[in-house]
C-alpha positions in Angstrom: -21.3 -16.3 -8.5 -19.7 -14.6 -5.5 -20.7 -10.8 -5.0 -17.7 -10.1 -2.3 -14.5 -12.3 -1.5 -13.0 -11.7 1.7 -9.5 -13.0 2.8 -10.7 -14.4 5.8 -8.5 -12.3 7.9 -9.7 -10.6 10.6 -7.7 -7.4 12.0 -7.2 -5.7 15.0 -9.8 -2.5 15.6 -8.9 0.1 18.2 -9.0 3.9 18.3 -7.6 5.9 15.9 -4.4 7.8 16.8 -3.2 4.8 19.3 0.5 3.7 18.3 0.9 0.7 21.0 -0.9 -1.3 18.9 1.0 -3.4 16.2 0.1 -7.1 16.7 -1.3 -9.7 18.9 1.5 -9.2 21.5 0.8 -5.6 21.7 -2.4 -6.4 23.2 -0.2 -7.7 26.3 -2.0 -5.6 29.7 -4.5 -4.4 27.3 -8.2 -5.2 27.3 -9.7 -6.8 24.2 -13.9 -6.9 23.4 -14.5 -10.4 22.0 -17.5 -12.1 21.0 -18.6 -14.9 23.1 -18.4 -18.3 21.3 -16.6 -16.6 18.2 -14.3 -18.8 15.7 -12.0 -15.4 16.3 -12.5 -15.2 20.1 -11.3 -18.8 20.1 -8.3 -18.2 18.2 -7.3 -15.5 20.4 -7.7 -17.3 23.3 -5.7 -20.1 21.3 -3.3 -18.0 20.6 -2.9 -16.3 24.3 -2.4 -19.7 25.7 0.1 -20.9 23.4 2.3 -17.3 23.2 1.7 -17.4 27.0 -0.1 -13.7 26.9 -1.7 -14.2 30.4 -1.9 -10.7 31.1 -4.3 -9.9 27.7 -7.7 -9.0 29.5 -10.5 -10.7 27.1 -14.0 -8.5 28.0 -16.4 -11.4 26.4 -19.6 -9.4 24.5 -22.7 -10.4 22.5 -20.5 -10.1 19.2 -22.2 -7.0 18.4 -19.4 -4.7 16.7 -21.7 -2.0 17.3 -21.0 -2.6 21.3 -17.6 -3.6 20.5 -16.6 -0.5 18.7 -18.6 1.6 21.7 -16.3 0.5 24.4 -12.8 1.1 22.4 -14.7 4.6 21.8 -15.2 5.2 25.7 -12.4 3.3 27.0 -13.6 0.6 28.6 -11.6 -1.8 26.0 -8.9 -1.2 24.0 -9.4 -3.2 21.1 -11.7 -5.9 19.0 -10.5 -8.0 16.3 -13.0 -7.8 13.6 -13.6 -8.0 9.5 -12.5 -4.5 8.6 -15.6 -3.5 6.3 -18.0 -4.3 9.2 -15.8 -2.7 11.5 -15.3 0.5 9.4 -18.6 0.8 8.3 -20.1 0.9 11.8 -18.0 3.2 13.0 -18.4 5.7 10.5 -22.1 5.3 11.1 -21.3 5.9 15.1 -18.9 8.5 14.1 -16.5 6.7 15.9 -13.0 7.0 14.3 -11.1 3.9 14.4 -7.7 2.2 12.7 -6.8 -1.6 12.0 -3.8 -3.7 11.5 -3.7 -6.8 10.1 -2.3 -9.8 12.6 0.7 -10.8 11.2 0.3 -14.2 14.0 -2.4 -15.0 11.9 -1.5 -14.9 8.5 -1.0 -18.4 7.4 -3.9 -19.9 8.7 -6.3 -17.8 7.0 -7.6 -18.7 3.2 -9.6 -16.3 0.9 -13.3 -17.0 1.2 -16.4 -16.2 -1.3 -19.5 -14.8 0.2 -22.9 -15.6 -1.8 -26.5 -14.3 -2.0 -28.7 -17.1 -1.0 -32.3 -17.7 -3.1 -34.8 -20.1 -2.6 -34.3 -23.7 -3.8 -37.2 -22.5 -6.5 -37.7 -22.6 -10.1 -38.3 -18.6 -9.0 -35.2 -18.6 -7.3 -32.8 -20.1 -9.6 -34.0 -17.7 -12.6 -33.4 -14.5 -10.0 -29.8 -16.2 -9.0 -29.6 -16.5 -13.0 -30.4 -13.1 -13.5 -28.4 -11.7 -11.0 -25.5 -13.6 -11.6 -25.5 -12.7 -15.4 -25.9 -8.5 -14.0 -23.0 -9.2 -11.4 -20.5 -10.7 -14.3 -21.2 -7.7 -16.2 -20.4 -5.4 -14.3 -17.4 -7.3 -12.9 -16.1 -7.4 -16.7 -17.3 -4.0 -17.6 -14.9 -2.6 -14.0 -18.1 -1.6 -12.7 -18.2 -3.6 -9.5 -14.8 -2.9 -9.0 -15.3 0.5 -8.7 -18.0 0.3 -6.5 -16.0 -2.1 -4.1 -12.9 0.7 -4.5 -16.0 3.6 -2.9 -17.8 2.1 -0.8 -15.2 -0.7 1.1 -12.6 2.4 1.6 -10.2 2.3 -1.8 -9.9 -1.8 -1.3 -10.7 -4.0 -4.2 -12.5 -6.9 -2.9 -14.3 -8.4 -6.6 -12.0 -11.2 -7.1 -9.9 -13.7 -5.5 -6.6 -12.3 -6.9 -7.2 -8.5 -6.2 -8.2 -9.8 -2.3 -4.9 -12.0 -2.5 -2.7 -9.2 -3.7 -4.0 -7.1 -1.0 -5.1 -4.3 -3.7 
């Protein structure tokens, strides 16, 4: 059973307050932190080529959103493209204050994925998988985990395939 979904969209990061900053072709003459070797860093650099952005600055990085999220705070980049509960809950750990919009150039090619605990191919491992599937499914049905997505993943619901769709 799936403990997360995720719609498999990445966003744009920057610095809170900035207004310049509404899609992909707003990052035209701006500087953009990207992971070196990235499934996103190569669809930017995809879609750069093909929308002919050659003026988008790509800063290539470890892929550390800690680092990432360091040089939109000092300046040095202006944005990242990043999953938004990584991104959001780094920076609130840096005390960085940061903002996101979705990348509407993106949209239909992304799908809604599941994310899963992993246990060892055990007997002991399949009764804890058991066990914890059993706990997760009651507290999905009991609105449990739902609350706890809506705290702690900033007022989003991501417990289910259609709350992730619906953009909840």
């Amino acid at each position: 059973m799936p403990y997360l979904w995720s719609s498999g969209q990445s966003r744009i990061v920057f610095k809170a307050g900035r207004t310049d900053i509404r899609s992909l072709a707003d990052l035209s003459g701006k500087k953009v932190a990207a992971g070196i070797g990235t499934a996103t860093t190569t669809q930017l650099e995809e879609y750069i080529k093909k929308a002919g952005l050659n003026n988008v600055e790509i800063v290539y990085t470890d892929g550390n959103i800690v680092n990432a999220l360091t040089e939109i705070e000092t300046g040095r980049v202006d944005a990242t493209i990043s999953a938004i509960i990584t991104a959001q809950l780094t920076a609130d750990q840096l005390g960085y204050k940061i903002a996101d919009i979705g990348i509407p150039e993106w949209a239909a090619d992304t799908k809604t994925n599941t994310i899963h605990l992993l246990f060892p191919k055990t007997e002991k491992g399949r009764q804890l998988r058991d066990r914890i599937d059993t706990a997760l499914q009651q507290l999905l049905n009991n609105g449990t985990l739902t609350s706890l997505s809506r705290k702690y993943f900033f007022g989003r619901d991501y417990t289910t395939k259609e709350a992730v769709e619906s953009g909840n």
